[in-house]
C-alpha positions as CSV (number, residue, x, y, z in Angstrom):
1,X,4.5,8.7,16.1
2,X,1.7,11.3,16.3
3,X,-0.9,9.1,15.7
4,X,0.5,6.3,18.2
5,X,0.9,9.4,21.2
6,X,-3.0,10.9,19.8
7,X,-4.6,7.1,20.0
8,X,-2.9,6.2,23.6
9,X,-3.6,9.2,25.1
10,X,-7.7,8.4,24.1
11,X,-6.8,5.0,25.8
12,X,-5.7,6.8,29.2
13,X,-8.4,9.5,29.5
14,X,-11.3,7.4,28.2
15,X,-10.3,4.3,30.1
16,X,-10.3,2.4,26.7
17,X,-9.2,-1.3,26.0
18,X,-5.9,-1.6,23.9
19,X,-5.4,-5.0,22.1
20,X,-2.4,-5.5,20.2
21,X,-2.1,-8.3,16.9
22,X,1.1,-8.3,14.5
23,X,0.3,-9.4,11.3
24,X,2.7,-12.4,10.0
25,X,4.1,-12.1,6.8
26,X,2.2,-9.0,6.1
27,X,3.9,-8.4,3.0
28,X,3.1,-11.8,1.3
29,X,-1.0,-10.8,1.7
30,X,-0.7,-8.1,-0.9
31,X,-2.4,-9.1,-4.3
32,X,0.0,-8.0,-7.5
33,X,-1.8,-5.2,-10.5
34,X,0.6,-6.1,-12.9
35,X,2.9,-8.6,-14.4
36,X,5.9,-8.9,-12.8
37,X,8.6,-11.8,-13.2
38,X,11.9,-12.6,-11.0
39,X,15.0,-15.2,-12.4
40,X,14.7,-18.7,-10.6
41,X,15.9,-18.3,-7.3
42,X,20.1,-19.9,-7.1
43,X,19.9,-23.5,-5.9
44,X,16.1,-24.0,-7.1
45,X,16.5,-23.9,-11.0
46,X,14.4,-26.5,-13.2
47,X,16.9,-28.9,-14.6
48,X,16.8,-28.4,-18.2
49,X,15.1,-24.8,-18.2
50,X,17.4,-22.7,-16.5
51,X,17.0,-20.3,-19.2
52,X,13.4,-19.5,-17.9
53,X,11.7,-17.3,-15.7
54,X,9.4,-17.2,-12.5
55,X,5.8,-15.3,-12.7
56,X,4.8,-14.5,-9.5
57,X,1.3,-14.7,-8.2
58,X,1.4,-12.9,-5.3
59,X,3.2,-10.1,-3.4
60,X,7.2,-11.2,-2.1
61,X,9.3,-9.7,0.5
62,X,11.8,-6.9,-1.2
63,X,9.4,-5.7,-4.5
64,X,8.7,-2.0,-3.9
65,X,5.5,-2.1,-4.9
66,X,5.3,-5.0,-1.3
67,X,4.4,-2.3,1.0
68,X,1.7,0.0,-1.0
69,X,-0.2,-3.7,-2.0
70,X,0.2,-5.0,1.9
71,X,-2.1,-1.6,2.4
72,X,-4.0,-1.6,-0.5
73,X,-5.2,-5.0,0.5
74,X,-5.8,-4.5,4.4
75,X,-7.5,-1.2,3.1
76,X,-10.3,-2.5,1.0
77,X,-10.7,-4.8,3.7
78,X,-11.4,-2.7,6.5
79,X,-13.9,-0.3,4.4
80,X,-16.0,-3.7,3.5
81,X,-16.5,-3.5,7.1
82,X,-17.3,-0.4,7.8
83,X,-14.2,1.0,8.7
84,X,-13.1,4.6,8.3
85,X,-9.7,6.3,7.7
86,X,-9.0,9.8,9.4
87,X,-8.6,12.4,7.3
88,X,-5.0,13.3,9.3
89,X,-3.5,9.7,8.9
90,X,-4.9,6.8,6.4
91,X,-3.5,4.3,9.1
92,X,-6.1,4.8,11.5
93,X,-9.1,4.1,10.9
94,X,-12.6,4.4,12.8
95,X,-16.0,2.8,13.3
96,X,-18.9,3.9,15.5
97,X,-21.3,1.5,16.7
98,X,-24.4,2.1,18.5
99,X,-24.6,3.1,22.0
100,X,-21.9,5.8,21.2
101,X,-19.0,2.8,21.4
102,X,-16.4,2.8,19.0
103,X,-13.7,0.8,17.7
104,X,-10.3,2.7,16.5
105,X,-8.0,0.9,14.8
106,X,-3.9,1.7,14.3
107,X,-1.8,-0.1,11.5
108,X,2.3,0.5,11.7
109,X,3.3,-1.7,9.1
110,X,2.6,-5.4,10.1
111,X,1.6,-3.6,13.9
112,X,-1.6,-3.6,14.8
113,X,-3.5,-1.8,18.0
114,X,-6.9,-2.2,18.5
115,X,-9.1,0.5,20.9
116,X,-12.1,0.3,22.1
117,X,-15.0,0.9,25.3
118,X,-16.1,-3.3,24.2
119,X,-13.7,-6.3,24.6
120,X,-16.4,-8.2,23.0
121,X,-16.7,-5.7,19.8
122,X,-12.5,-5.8,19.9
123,X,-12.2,-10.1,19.6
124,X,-15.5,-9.7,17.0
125,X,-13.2,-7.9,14.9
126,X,-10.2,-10.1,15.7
127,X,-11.9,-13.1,14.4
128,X,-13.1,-11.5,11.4
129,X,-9.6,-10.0,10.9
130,X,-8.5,-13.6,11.3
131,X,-10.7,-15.0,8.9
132,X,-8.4,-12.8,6.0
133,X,-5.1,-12.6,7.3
134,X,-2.6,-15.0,9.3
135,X,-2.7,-12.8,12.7
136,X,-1.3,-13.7,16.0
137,X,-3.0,-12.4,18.9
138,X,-0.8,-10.4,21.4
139,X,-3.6,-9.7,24.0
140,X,-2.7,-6.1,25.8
141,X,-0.8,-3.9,24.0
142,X,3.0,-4.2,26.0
143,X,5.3,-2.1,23.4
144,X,5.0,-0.6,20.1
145,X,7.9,0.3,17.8
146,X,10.4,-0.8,20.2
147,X,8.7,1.1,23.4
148,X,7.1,-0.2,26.5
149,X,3.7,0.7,26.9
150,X,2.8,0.8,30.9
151,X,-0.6,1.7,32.3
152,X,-2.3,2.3,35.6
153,X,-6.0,2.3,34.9
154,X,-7.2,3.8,38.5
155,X,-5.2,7.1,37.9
156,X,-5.4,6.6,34.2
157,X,-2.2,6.7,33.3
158,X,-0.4,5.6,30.2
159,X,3.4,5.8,30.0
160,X,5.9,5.4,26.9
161,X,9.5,3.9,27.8
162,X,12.4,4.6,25.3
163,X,15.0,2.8,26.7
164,X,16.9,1.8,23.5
165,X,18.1,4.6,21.2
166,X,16.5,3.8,17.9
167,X,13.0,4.6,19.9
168,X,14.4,7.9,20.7
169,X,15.7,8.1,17.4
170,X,12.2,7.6,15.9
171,X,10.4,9.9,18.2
172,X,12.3,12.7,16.1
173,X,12.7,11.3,13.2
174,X,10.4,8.6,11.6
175,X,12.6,7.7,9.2
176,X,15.5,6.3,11.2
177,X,13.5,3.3,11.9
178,X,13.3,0.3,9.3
179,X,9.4,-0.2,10.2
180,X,8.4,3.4,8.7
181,X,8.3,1.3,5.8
182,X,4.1,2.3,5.2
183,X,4.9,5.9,5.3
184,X,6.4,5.5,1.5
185,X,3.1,4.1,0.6
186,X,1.4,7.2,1.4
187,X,3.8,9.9,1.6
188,X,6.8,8.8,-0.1
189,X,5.2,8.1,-3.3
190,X,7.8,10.8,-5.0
191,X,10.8,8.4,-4.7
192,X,9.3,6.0,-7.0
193,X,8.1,8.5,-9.5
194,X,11.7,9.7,-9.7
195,X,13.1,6.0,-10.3
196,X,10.3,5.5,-13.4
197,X,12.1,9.1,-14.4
198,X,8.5,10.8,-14.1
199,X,9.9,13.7,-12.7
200,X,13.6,15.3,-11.8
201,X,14.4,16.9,-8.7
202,X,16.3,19.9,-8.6
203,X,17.9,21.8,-5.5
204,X,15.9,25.4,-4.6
205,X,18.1,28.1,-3.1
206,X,16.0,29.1,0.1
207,X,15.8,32.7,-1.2
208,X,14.4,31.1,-4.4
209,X,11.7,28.6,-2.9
210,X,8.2,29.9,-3.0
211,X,6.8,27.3,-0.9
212,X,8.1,29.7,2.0
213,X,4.8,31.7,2.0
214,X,2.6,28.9,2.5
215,X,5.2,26.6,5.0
216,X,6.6,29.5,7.7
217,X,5.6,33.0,8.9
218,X,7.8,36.0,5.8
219,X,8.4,39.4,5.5
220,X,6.5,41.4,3.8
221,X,9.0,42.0,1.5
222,X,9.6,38.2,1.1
223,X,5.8,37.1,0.7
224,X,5.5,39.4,-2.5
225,X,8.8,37.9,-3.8
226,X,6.9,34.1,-3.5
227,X,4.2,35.4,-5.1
228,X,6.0,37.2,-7.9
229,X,7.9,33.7,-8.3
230,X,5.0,31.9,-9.3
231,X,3.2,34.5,-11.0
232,X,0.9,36.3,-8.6
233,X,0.5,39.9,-8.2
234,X,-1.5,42.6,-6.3
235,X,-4.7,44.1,-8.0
């Protein structure tokens, strides 16, 4: 949600154009590293090999690994053309062209906005988006996530509505909202090490937790306790 208020608040002050695509199927695009094989599907079995099993060739809706290749995929894509991702979020990505324009794009999932001072810079890179994946073209961004975008250009203004609860309920919290399904990809990642059994997690007491020193403002007292807890000392 920080990135979404950061980007549309560059829209209202710069007086930039904001294009919106949704990508269809967005999940199906993503290219598979390994082998990975499913039973045939109830209904659909070959007669006289129901004993077999399906390979599949590309990425399918409901494989955790769906989300991390949808944005492995769009990823390399957008750096063979010169796009950059920020540093603070790897969904939004940058490229400067000359005459100090620049084009800023902002992936949620299978939601794409597209920023920029040139309309005709913004359809180039809708065709060549186009040309990769099945896109449909929404024209001016109206809503994201569930929230009306309005604008009024000559005061540049840019509003947000969050009428229905599950926006407001994502504005706190990402995670109540089934399309925060890219975070896992990229911050997440934990949950599936855990399933593969790579690591175990274990509760910390909060007097216990030496993370505290680095995460919120201690005593004294308490800062040399973190430090003593993961071996540091004063020389």
């Amino acid at each position: 949600m920080s990135s979404i208020r950061v980007v549309l608040g560059l829209v209202a002050s710069l007086d930039l154009e904001l294009e919106q695509l949704d990508v269809k199927t967005a999940f199906l695009h993503g290219d598979l590293d390994e082998e990975i094989y499913m039973e045939q599907p109830k209904g659909f079995e070959k007669t006289g090999k129901e004993h077999m099993v399906c390979r599949l060739k590309k990425s399918l809706y409901g494989l955790k690994q769906a989300p991390r290749q949808w944005y492995k995929k769009f990823d390399s894509f957008m750096e063979s053309h010169g796009y950059t991702k920020t540093d603070a979020d790897h969904c939004v990505l940058v490229k400067k062209f000359p005459g100090d324009k620049i084009i800023i794009l902002l992936l949620y999932v299978d939601d794409m906005l597209i920023v920029g001072h040139d309309m005709k810079l913004i359809g180039d890179m809708k065709k060549d988006l186009a040309k990769s994946f099945e896109m449909k073209d929404l024209g001016p961004a109206k809503q994201i996530l569930g929230m009306q975008i309005m604008r009024d250009r000559k005061s540049k203004n840019l509003w947000l509505s969050q009428e229905r609860q599950s926006a407001l309920n994502l504005s706190k919290n990402a995670m109540y909202h089934s399309r925060t399904k890219h975070i896992d990809v990229r911050y997440h990642w934990l949950r599936q090490a855990v399933e593969e059994q790579q690591f175990k997690l274990e509760k910390i007491h909060t007097e216990e937790n030496p993370a505290d020193m680095m995460t919120k403002v201690v005593t004294g007292g308490k800062l040399q306790l973190c430090a003593e807890l993961i071996g540091m000392e004063c020389m």
